[in-house]
ZAMARGU-4260 file (C-alpha; in steps of 0.2 Angstrom, whole numbers, plus 5000, padded with zeros to 4 digits):
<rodrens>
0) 4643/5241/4281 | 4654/5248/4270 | 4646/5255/4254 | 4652/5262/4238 | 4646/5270/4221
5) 4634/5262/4208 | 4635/5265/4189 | 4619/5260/4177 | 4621/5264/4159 | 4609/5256/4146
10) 4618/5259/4128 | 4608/5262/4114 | 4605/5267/4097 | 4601/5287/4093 | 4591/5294/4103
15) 4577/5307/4099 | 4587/5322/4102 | 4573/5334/4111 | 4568/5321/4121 | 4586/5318/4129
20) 4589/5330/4146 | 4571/5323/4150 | 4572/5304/4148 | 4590/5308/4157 | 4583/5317/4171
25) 4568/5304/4172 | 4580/5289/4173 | 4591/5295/4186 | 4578/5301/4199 | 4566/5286/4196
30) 4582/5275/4201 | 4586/5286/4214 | 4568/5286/4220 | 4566/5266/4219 | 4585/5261/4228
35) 4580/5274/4241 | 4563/5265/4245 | 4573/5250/4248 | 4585/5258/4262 | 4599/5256/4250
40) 4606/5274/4250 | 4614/5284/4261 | 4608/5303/4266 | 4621/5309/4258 | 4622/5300/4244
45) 4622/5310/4227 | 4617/5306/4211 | 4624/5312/4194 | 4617/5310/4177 | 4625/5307/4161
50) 4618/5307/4144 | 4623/5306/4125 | 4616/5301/4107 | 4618/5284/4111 | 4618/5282/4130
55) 4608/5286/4145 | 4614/5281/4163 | 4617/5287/4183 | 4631/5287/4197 | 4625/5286/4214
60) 4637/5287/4229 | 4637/5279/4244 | 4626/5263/4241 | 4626/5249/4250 | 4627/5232/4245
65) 4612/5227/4254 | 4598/5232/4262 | 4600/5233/4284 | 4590/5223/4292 | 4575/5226/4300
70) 4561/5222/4313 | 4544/5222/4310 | 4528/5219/4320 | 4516/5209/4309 | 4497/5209/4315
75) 4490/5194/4316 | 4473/5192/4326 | 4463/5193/4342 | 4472/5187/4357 | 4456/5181/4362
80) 4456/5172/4344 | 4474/5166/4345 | 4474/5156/4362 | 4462/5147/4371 | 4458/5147/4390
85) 4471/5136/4395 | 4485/5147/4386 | 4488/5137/4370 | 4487/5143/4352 | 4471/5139/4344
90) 4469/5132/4325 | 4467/5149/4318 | 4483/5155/4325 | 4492/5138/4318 | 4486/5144/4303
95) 4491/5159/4301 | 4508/5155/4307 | 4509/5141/4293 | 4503/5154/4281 | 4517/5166/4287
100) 4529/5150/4282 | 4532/5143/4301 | 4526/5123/4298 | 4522/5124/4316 | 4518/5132/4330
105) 4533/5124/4339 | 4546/5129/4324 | 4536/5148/4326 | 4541/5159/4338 | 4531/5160/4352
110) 4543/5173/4360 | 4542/5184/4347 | 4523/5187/4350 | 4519/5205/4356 | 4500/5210/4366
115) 4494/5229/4362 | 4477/5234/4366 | 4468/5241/4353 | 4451/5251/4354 | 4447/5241/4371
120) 4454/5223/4365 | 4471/5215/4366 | 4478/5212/4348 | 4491/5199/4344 | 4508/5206/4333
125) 4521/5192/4328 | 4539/5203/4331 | 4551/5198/4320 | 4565/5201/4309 | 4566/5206/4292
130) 4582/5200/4281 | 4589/5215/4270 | 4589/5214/4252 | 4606/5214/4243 | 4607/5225/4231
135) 4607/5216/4215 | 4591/5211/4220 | 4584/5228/4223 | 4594/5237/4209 | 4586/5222/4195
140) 4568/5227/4201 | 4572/5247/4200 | 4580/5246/4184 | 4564/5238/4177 | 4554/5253/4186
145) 4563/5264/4180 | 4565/5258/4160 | 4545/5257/4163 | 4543/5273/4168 | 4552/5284/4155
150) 4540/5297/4147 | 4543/5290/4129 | 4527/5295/4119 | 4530/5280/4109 | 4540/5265/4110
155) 4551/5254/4096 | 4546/5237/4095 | 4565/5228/4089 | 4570/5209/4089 | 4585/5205/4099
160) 4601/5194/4095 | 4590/5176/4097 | 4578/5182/4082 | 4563/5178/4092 | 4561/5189/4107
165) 4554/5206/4105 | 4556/5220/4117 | 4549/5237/4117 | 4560/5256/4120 | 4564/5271/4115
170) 4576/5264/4102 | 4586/5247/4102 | 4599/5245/4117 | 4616/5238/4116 | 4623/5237/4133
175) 4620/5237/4147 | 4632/5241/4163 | 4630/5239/4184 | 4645/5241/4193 | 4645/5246/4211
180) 4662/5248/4215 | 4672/5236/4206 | 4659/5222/4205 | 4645/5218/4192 | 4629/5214/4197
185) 4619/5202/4192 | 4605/5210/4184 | 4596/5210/4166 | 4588/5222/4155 | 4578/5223/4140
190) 4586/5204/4135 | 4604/5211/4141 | 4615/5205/4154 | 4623/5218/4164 | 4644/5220/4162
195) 4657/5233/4164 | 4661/5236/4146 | 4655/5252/4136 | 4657/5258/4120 | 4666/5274/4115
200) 4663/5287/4099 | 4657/5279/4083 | 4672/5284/4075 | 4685/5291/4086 | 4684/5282/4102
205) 4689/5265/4106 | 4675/5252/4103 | 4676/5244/4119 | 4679/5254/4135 | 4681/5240/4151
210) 4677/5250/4169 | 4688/5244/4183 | 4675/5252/4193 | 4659/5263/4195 | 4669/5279/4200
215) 4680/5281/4183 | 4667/5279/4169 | 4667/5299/4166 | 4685/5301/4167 | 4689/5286/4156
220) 4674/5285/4143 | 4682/5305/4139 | 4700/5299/4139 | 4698/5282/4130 | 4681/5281/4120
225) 4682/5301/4116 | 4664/5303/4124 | 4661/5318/4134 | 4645/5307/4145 | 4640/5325/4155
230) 4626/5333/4144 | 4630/5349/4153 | 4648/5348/4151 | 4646/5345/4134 | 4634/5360/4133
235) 4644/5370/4143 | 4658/5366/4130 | 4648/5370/4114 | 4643/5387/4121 | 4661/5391/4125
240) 4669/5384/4106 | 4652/5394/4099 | 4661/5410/4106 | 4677/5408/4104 | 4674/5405/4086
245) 4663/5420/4084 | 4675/5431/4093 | 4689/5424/4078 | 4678/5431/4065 | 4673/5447/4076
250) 4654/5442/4073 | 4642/5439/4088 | 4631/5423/4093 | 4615/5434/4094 | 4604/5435/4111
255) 4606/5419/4123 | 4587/5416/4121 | 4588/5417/4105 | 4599/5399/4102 | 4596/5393/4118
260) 4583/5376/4111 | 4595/5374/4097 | 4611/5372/4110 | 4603/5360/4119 | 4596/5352/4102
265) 4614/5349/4095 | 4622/5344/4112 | 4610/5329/4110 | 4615/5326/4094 | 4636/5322/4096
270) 4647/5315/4110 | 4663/5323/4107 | 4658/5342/4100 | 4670/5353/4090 | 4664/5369/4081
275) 4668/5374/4062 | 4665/5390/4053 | 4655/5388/4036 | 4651/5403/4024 | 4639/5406/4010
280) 4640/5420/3994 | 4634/5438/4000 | 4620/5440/3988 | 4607/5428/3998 | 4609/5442/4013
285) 4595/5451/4000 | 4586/5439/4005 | 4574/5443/4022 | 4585/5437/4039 | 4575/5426/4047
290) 4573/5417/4031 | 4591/5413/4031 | 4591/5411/4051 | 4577/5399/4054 | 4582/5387/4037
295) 4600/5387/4044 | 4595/5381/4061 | 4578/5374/4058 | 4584/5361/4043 | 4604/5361/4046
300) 4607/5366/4066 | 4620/5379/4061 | 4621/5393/4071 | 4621/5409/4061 | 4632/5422/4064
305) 4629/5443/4066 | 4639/5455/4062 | 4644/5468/4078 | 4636/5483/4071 | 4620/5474/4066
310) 4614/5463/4053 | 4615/5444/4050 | 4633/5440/4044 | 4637/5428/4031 | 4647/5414/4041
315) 4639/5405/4052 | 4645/5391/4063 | 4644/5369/4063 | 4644/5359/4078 | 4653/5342/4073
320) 4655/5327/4081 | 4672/5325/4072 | 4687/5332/4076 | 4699/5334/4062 | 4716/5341/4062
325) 4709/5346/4044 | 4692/5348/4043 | 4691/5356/4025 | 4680/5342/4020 | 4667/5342/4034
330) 4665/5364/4029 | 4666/5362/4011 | 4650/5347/4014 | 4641/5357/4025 | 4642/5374/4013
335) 4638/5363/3998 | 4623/5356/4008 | 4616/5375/4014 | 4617/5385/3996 | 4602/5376/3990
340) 4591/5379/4005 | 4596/5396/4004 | 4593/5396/3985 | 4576/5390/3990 | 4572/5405/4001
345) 4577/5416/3989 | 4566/5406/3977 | 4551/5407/3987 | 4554/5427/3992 | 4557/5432/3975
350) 4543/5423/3968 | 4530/5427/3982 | 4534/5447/3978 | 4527/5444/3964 | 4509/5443/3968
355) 4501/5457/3980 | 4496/5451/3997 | 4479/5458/3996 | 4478/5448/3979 | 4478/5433/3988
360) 4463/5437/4003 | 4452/5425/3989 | 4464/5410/3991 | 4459/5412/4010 | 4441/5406/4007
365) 4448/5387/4002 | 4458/5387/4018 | 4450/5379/4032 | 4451/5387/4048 | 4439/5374/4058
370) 4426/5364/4053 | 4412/5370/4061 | 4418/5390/4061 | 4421/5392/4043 | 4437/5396/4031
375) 4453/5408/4036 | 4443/5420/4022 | 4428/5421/4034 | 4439/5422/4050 | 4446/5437/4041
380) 4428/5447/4042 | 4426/5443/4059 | 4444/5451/4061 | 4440/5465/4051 | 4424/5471/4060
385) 4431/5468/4079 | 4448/5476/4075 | 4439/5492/4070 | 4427/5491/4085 | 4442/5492/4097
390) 4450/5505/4086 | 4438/5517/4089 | 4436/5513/4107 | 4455/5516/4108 | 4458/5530/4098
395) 4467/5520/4083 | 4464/5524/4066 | 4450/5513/4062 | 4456/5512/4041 | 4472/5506/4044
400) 4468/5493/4057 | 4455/5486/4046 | 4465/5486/4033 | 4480/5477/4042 | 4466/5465/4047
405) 4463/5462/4030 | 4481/5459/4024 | 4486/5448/4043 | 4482/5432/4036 | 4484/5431/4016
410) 4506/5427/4021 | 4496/5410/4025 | 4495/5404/4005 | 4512/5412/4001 | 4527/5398/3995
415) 4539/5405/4010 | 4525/5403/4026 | 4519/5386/4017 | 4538/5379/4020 | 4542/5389/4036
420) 4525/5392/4046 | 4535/5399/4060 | 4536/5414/4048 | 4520/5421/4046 | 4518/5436/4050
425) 4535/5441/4047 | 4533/5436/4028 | 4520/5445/4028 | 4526/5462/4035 | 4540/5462/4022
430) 4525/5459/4008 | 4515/5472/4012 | 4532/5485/4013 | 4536/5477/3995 | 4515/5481/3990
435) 4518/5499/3997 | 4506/5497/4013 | 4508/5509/4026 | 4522/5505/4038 | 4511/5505/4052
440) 4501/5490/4042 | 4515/5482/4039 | 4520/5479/4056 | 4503/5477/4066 | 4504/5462/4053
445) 4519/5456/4060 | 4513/5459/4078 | 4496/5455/4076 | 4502/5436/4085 | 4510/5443/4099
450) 4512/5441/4112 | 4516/5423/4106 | 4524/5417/4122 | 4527/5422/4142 | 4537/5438/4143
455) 4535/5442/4123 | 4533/5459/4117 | 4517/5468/4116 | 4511/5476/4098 | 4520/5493/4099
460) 4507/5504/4089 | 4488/5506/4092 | 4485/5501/4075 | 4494/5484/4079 | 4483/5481/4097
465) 4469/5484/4090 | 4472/5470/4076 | 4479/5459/4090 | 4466/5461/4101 | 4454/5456/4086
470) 4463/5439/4084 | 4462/5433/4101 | 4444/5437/4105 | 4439/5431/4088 | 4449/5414/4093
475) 4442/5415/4111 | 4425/5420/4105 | 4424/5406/4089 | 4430/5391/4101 | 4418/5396/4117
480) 4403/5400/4103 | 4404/5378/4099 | 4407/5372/4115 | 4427/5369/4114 | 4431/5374/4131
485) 4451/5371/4139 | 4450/5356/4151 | 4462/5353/4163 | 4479/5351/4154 | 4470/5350/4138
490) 4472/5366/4127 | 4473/5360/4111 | 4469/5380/4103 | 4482/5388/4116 | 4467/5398/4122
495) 4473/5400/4142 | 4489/5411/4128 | 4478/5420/4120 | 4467/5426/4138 | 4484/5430/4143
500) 4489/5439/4127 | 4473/5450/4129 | 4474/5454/4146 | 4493/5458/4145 | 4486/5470/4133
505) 4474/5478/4143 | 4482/5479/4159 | 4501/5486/4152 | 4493/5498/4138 | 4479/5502/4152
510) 4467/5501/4137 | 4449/5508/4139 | 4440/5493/4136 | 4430/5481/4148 | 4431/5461/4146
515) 4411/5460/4146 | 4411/5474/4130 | 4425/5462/4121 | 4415/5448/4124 | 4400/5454/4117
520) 4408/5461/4101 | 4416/5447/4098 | 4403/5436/4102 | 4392/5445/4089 | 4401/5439/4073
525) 4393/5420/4079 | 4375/5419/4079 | 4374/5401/4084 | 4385/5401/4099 | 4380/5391/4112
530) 4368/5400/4127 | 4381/5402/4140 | 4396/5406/4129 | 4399/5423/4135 | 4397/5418/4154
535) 4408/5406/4151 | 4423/5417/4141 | 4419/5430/4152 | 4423/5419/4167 | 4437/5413/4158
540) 4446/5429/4153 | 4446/5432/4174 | 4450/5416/4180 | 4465/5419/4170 | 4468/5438/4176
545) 4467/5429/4194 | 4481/5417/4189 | 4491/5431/4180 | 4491/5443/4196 | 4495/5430/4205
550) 4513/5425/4196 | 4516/5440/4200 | 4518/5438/4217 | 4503/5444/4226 | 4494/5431/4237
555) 4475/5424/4229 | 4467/5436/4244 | 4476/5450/4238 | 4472/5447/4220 | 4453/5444/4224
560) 4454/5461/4232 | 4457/5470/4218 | 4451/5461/4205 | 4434/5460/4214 | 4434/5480/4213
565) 4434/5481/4194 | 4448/5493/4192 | 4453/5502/4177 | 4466/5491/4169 | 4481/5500/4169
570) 4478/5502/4188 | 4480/5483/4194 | 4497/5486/4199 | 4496/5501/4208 | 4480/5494/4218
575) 4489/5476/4222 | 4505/5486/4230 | 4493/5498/4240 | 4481/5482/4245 | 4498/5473/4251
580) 4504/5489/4262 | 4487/5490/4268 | 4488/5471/4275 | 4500/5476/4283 | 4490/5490/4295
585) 4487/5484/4313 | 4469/5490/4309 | 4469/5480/4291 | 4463/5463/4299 | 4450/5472/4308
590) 4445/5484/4295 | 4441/5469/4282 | 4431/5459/4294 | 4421/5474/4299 | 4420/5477/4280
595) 4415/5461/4277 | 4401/5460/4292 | 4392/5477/4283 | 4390/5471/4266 | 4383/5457/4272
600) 4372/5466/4283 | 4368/5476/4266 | 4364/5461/4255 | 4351/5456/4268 | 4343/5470/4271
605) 4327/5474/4260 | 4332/5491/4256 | 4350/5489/4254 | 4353/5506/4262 | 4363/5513/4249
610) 4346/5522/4240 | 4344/5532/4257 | 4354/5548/4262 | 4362/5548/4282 | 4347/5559/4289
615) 4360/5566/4304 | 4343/5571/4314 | 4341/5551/4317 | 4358/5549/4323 | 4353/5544/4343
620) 4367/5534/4347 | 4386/5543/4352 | 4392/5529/4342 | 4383/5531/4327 | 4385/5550/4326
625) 4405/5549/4331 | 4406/5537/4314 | 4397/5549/4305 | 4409/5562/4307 | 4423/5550/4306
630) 4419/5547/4289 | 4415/5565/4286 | 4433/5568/4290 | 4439/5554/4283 | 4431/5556/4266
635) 4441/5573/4258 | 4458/5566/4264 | 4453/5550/4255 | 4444/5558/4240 | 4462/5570/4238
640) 4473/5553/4237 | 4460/5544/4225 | 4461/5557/4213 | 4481/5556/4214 | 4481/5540/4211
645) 4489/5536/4226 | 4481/5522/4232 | 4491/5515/4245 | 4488/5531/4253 | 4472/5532/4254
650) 4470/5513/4261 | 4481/5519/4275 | 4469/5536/4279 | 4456/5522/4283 | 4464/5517/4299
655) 4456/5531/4307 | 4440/5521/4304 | 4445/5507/4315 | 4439/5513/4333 | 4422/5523/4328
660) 4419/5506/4317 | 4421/5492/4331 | 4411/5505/4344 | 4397/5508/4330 | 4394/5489/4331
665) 4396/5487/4351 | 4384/5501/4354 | 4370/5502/4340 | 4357/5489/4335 | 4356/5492/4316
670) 4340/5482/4313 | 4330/5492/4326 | 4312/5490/4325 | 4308/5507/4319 | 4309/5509/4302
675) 4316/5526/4299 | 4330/5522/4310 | 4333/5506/4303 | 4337/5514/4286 | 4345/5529/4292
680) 4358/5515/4299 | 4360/5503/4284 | 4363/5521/4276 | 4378/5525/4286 | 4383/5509/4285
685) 4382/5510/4265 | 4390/5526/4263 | 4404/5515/4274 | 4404/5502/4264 | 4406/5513/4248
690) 4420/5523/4254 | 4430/5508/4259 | 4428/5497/4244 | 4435/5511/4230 | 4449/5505/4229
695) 4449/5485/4232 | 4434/5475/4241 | 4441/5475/4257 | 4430/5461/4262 | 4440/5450/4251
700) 4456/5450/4266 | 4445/5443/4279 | 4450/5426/4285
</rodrens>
């Protein structure tokens, strides 16, 4: 059966530009995933995706036309059930039959019947064959599927051509093409009967573009209807026009990161891409950067430009959907349409200068933070009074971390943060320089929300963590106090960011603080929280730390290990790499199950053991005394690595512990009957116990 490639394109109107590259994705693999059910694709066959402003659609190679056929077996009854004692088919088998679509038994296919026994009785299978689908008929039902299950957030209902028939999608389609090979399928859409024509650039592509075949639609739509259908294509040629015209001017494009959503922004936004460079007047540079930077890219998609030595340049750069062989017009426009944005930066800068930030901490009392924990102005207090707890537990300087507490919020009622949000913080760093604030106020302002993301930069200065630190257990603490706990994906208040934030803190400034004391601090400032609210946060805070070790790269035993043992912070990762070496001991898997064995041997037992010192005149058995003096010798070579830090070490100077261990159980009876040597046992065992679990609960690693 020979086979050939298949093109679906459904033509539309603009289409949300974020949402492009996913809806794309999601069409081509759900039509990939429906065809393949159908036995309609080979192995091989690949698939490619295309999408533009006004098109979304999918190449796969190697399709048949139809489906092969097949044979199945069909269970139908009892044998017993389906013939009678003289060997002929009973009602209930004539039924079934007739239900199947045979109008007799004698039209049926007696030969066809197969006998298999099933749990001691013979069952009754009709064998027959099963006629392959063509692939119109499959391809109709997928497309459907697959138009169905698009994640679009919400849907346009729009009329189509009769004036009476509504449809629903993400915006209005056009078109619609299925080609496999050269032939059109007969399948509909959305109200649309599927062709072989497309439509080129709005403006400087031919209207109609008529596909010979499946296999030329890239090739063609670029050379005839001036559509570049690849999104990474077009990307890929964004990027490189973006530097080549930023090389011209000797400027630079910035850090990748940095434009990276905006690239992928305006290659959803034009089909066949050139790049322009605009320019505004010098003086709006006075104005703060990423003022200029986020009202360029936010409200225009320009990308702005920076100058090789440093310092935001005043070109910056259009990506057009025209190509002009004079495109005066287009840069004029676009200049003439960013002076008064940027006029309006430099409104709002110069005229938020004007009032002090700490002036403005009384507006913060009319701002609503949540309607059950207050204002922004009483958030502010809360703020304050942690900020300086965790400055004096970390050595900061307690004045200037309440103070930048004070000052972190009030950029919140300022003209520039009320039309860009994304700036606060940054706003209000340059405020406070502008007031005369201490530099180290000014920036644990700005830094007070980092990290903001995964991989963002920690506050550099102790100042700054300990205002950080404030904000995110105030948030932690406020939510958990009324209940509003992250459930499953639902994380409205971004808390599973802010767990990660503080513990990023703790773990990478190896800060001298415990979760339990944060908790309670900053549990303190809410008198009505709920009962469990600190279990809960606490619990929280170390579900995450599991989950952060873990992306790491260390396995959930591993992690347990360590985390179980409570090590200072800055410790975790020198602990987790020593844990890891240690699994790999011949003695480690022994080690941990013997570890395991004692401290539930301890939990048991009513003393514990650990209240009692070895007495080494009860030591009867050889076995007990040569573990004794095992882990007298081991002890100083273990005690020496601990102090050095060197924990992997001192994991590997318990292997000598293996032997005396495994003969201590073969050869003692710890719950012996007199007491005295019952204790002197759970003793050693504790002082064991101890000693193994400094540096990670051992016990953890048992499997």
């Amino acid at each position: 059966m020979s086979t050939a490639s298949l093109l679906v394109e459904l033509f539309t109107e603009e289409l949300p530009p974020k949402s492009l590259p996913k809806l794309a994705s999601a069409f081509g693999n759900t039509l990939k995933a429906e065809l393949s059910k159908s036995d309609l694709l080979e192995r091989d066959s690949e698939l490619l995706v295309f999408a533009t402003p006004r098109r979304l659609s999918a190449r796969l190679t190697k399709v048949r036309p139809k489906a092969p056929d097949s044979r199945t077996q069909k269970k139908l009854m009892l044998a017993a059930i389906a013939f009678n004692s003289d060997g002929q088919p009973t009602d209930a088998l004539k039924k079934k039959l007739t239900a199947l679509g045979y109008d007799s038994f004698v039209e049926g296919p007696s030969a066809n019947f197969v006998r298999q026994m099933e749990g001691g009785k013979e069952v009754l299978y009709l064998d027959q064959d099963e006629m392959g689908m063509p692939l119109a008929f499959e391809l109709d039902l997928a497309i459907k599927k697959t138009i169905a299950d698009l994640p679009v957030a919400k849907l346009m209902t729009y009329q189509l051509a009769d004036g009476i028939t509504d449809v629903k999608f993400v915006r209005p389609v056009h078109g619609l093409v299925a080609l496999h090979g050269a032939e059109v399928l007969n399948v509909d859409a959305l109200g649309l009967q599927a062709g072989r024509i497309t439509h080129g650039h709005r403006f400087q592509g031919a209207t109609n573009v008529e596909l010979a075949n499946a296999d030329e639609y890239e090739a063609k739509l670029e050379k005839e209807g001036g559509v570049i259908a690849s999104f990474d294509k077009r990307k890929a040629e964004i990027h490189r026009l973006l530097r080549e015209r930023a090389e011209e001017a000797g400027d630079t494009l910035g850090e990748p990161e940095d434009y990276a959503a905006l690239l992928d922004e305006v290659t959803a936004l034009v089909e066949m891409p050139t790049v322009y460079m605009g320019q505004f007047e010098q003086e709006f540079l006075a104005v703060p950067a990423e003022c200029l930077i986020l009202t360029m890219k936010l409200n225009q998609k320009y990308f702005p430009l920076f100058l090789s030595e440093g310092g935001l340049s005043s070109r910056f750069l259009i990506v057009s959907n025209m190509r002009l062989d004079d495109p005066r017009n287009v840069i004029e426009g676009n200049e003439r349409v960013v002076r008064p944005r940027l006029s309006d930066a430099r409104f709002f800068f110069e005229t938020d200068k004007k009032t002090k930030l700490a002036d403005r901490i009384p507006k913060l009392a009319s701002v609503v933070y949540h309607n059950k924990l207050g204002s922004q102005g009483e958030r502010v207090e809360r703020v304050r009074k942690l900020a300086v707890s965790i400055a004096n537990a970390i050595g900061a300087d307690a004045k200037l971390a309440d103070r930048a507490a004070l000052l972190a919020k009030a950029d919140l009622v300022t003209d520039m943060v009320g039309e860009f949000p994304e700036l606060q913080g940054t706003m209000g760093r340059y405020y406070a320089l502008h007031d005369g604030e201490s530099p180290l106020v000014a920036d644990a302002i700005a830094q007070h929300y980092q990290p903001r993301f995964s991989g963002d930069a920690l506050p550099d200065s102790t100042v700054a963590i300990s205002v950080a630190l404030a904000d995110k257990m105030e948030t932690l603490a406020g939510l958990f106090s009324i209940g509003q706990i992250p459930t499953g994906d639902k994380d409205p208040f971004a808390l599973r960011r802010h767990a990660l934030g503080v513990l990023r803190m703790l773990i990478e400034r190896n800060l001298p603080l415990s979760v339990s004391e944060l908790v309670a601090s900053a549990l303190s400032s809410f008198p009505n929280a709920l009962p469990d609210a600190a279990a809960q946060l606490t619990n929280y805070i170390f579900d995450r730390l599991s989950g952060y070790l873990r992306d790491l790269g260390y396995t959930a035993l591993e992690v347990d290990a360590a985390v179980s043992a409570r090590p200072p912070w800055g410790e975790f990762p020198a602990r987790l790499s020593a844990i890891r070496q240690f699994t790999q001991l011949p003695e480690a898997a022994s080690l941990a199950a013997a570890n395991k064995r004692i401290g539930n041997i301890l939990k048991k037992s009513e003393q514990g053991g650990d209240a009692v010192k070895v007495d080494t005149g009860l030591l009867q058995e050889a076995a007990e005394r040569g573990l004794f003096d095992v882990i007298a010798a081991a002890r100083p070579v273990f005690d020496q690595h601990f102090a050095a830090h060197d924990y992997t070490a001192a994991l590997k100077s318990l292997a000598s512990l293996k032997t005396p261990v495994d003969a201590f159980f073969d050869g003692v009876m710890v719950n012996a009957e007199d007491a005295k040597l019952r204790a002197n046992r759970l003793a050693l065992l504790a002082d064991l116990h101890a000693l193994m679990n400094r540096v990670a609960d051992l016990s953890k690693l048992a499997t």
